[in-house]
C-alpha positions in Angstrom: 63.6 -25.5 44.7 62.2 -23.0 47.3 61.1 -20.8 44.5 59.2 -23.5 43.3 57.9 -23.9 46.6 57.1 -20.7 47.4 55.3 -20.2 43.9 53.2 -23.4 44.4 52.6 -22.5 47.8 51.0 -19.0 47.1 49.7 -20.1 44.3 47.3 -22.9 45.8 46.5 -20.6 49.5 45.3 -17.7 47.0 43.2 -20.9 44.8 41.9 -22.3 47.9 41.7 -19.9 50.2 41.7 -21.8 53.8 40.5 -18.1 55.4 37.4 -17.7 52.9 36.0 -21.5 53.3 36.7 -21.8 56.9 33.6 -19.4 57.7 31.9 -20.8 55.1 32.3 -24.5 56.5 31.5 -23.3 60.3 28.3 -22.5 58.7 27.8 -26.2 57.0 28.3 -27.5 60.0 26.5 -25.6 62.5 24.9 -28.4 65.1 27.5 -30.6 64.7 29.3 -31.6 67.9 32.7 -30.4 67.9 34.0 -34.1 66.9 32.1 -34.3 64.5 33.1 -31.1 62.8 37.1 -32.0 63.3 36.2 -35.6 61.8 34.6 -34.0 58.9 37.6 -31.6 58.4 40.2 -34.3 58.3 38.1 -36.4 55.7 37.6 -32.7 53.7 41.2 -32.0 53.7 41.6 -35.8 52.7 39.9 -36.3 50.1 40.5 -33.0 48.7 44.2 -33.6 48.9 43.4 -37.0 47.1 41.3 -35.5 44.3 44.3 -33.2 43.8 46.9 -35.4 43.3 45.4 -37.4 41.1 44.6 -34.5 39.1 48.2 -33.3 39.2 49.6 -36.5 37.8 46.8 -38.3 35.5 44.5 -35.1 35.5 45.1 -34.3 31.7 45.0 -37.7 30.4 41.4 -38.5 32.8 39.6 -35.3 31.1 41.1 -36.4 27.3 39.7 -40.0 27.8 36.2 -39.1 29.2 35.6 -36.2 27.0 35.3 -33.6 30.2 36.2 -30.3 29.7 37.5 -28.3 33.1 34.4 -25.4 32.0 32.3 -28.3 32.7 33.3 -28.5 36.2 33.0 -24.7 36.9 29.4 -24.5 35.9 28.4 -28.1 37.5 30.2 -27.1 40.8 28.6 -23.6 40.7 24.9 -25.2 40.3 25.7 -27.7 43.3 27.2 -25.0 45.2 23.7 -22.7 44.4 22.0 -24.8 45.8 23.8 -25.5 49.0 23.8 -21.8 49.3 20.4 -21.8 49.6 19.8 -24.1 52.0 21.8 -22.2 54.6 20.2 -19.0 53.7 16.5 -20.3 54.3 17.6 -22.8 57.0 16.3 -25.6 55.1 19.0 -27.7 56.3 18.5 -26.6 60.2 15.0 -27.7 59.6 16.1 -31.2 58.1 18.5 -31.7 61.2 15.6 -31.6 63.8 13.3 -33.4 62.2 16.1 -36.1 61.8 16.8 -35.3 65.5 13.0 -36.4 66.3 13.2 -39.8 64.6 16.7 -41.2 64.8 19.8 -41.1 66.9 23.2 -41.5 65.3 24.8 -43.2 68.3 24.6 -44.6 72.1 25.6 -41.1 73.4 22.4 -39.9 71.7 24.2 -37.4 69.6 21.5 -35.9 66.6 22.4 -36.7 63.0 24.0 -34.6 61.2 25.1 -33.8 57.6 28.1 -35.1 56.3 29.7 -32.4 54.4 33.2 -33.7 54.0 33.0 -34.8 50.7 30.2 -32.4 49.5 30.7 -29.3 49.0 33.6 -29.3 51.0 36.1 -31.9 49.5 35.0 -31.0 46.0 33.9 -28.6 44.9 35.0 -26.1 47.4 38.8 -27.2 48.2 39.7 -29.2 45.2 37.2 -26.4 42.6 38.3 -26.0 39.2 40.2 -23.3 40.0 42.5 -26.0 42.3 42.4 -28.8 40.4 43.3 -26.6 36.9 46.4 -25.1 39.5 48.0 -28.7 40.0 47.6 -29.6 36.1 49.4 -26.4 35.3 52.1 -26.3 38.3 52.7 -30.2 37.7 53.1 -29.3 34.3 55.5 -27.1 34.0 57.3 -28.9 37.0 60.1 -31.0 34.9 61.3 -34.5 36.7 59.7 -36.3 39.6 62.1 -34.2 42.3 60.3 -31.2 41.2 56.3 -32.6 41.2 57.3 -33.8 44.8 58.2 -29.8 45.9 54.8 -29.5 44.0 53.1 -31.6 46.0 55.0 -30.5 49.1 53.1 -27.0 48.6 50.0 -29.0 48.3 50.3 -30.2 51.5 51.2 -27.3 53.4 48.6 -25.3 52.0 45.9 -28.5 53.0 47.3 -28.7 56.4 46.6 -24.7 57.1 43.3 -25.1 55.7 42.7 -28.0 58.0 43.6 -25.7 61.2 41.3 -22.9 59.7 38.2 -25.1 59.5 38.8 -26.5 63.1 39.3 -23.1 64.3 36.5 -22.1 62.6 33.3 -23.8 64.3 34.2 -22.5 68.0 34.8 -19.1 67.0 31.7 -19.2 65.2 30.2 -20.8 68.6 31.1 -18.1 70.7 29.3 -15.4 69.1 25.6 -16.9 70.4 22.8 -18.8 68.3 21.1 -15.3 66.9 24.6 -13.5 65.6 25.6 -17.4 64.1 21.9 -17.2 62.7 23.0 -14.0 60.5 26.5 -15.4 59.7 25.3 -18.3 58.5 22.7 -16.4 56.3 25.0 -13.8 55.5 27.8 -16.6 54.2 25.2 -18.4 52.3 24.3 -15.2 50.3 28.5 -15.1 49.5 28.8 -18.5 48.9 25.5 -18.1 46.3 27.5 -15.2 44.7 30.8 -17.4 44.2 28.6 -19.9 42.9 27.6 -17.9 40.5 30.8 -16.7 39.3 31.9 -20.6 38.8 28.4 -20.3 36.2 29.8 -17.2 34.6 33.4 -18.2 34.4 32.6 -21.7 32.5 29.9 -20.4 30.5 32.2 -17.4 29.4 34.9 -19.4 29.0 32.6 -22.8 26.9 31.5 -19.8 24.5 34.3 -17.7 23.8 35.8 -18.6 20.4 
């Protein structure tokens, strides 16, 4: 059982790598107040560990009966992801928050609006990618009985939980280096998260047209 453990375990922290998003999610959510980021971790972490699960246990059957193949979701989540990417190397979305700022207040405690990115990118594609959601289908799979999917899913959980303290950590560490150093993080993680985009392109085309 604790081999099983320990091979899910690493097997889903290397997949979803808590230390490589949580940068990249300090950068989605620069602006946001810090309850606002922790809120928007929780419902990532969620709904990630959600997606997952269903994926582990009706995954195989869901892509049979729509037709889906899991290339598809590499080079749909790499497009989405591109352009995202973008955004945060231009600024475009800093510019969208103050003009938001200028015309509407989300609450009484006249707190600006800001982007939800709990479920997009961060929920999917970024935590629960192809790469995760293929993991579960082929760690579930090879799990035999209900006692060992459970140890499965124990991993799961541990790995989600460590991912959810590296994105809270993440925002006031970002914070503390000042608005001009953040400015060139958040440019600089924008170009890395357009490169891994582009690999998700490259690894489901590669893998659609290879016979």
């Amino acid at each position: 059982m604790l081999e099983l453990f320990l091979s899910a375990f690493i097997t889903l922290f290397v997949v979803i790598d808590p230390p490589g998003c949580a940068p990249i999610y300090a950068g989605l959510t620069k602006g946001a107040s810090p309850a606002q980021s922790r809120s928007m971790a929780v419902r990532a972490c969620l709904i990630a560990g959600v997606i997952l699960v269903i994926f582990a246990l009706f995954g195989e059957d869901l892509l049979n009966a729509l037709h889906i193949e899991l290339d598809s979701f590499r080079i749909a989540g790499g497009i989405m992801l591109f352009v995202i990417a973008l955004d945060m190397v231009f600024e475009k979305r800093t510019q969208r928050r103050e003009q938001r700022a200028e015309k509407v207040v989300a609450d009484h405690a006249g707190k600006p609006e800001v982007d939800d990115v709990s479920v997009f990118p961060m929920a999917m594609p970024m935590l629960a990618g192809p790469g995760a959601i293929a993991s579960m289908m082929l760690l579930t799979a090879k799990a035999q009985g209900w006692e060992n999917t459970l140890i499965v899913l124990g991993a799961l959980a541990a790995v989600l939980f460590l991912t959810l303290l590296a994105l809270i950590a993440a925002s006031p560490l970002m914070r503390l280096f000042g608005a001009r150093v953040e400015a060139v993080i958040t440019r600089l993680l924008g170009v890395l998260l357009a490169a891994l985009a582009a690999q998700y392109v490259i690894d489901g085309l590669r893998a659609s047209f290879t016979l």
